[in-house]
C-alpha positions in Angstrom: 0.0 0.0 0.0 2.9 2.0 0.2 3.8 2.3 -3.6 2.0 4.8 -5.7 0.7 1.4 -8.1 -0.8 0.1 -5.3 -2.7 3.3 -4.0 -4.3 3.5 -7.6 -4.9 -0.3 -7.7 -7.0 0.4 -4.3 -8.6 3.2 -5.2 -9.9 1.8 -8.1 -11.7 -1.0 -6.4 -13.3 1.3 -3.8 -14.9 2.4 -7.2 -15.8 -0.4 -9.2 -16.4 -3.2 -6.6 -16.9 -2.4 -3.3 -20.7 -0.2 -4.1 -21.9 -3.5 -5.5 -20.9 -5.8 -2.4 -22.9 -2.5 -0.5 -25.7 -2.4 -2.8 -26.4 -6.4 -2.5 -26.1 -6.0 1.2 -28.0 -3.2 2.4 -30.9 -3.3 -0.5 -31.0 -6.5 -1.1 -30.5 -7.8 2.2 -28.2 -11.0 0.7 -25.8 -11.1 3.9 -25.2 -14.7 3.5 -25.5 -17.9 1.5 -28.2 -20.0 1.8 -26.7 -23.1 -0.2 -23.3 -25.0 0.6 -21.2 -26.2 -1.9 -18.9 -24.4 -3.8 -21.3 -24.9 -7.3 -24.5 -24.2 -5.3 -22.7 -20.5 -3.9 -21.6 -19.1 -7.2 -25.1 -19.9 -8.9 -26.6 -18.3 -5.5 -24.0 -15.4 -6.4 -24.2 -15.0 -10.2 -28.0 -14.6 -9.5 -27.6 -11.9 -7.0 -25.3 -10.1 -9.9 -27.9 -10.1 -12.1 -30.5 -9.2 -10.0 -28.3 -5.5 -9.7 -27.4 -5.4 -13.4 -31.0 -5.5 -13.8 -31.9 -3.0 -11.4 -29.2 -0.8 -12.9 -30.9 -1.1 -16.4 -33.9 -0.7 -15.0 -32.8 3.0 -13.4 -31.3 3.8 -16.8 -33.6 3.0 -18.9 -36.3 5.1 -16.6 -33.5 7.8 -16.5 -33.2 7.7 -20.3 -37.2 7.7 -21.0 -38.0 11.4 -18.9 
């Protein structure tokens, strides 16, 4: 964390990943897995994705209609 790369490497993830993780969390209340198994989790995931690249469509699209 002490090289420059690294800071911008950081700071880039606060942007691109860590909303999502906050979005699925708080709005969509997914705190934990339901299923075990490794298989089971990443379908349980994947869906959880898509749910907010839905709702992110969803806002654009009403964003883009006004």
């Amino acid at each position: 964390m002490e090289q420059p790369e690294s800071k911008k490497v950081y700071n880039l993830r606060k942007i691109t990943v860590e909303p999502v993780f906050g979005n699925l969390k708080q709005n969509f209340g997914f705190r934990e897995f339901l299923l075990r198994g490794l298989e089971k989790v990443k379908i349980e995931m994947n869906l959880a994705c898509i749910a907010h690249n839905l709702q992110k469509i969803w806002r654009l699209k009403a964003a883009n209609s006004c």
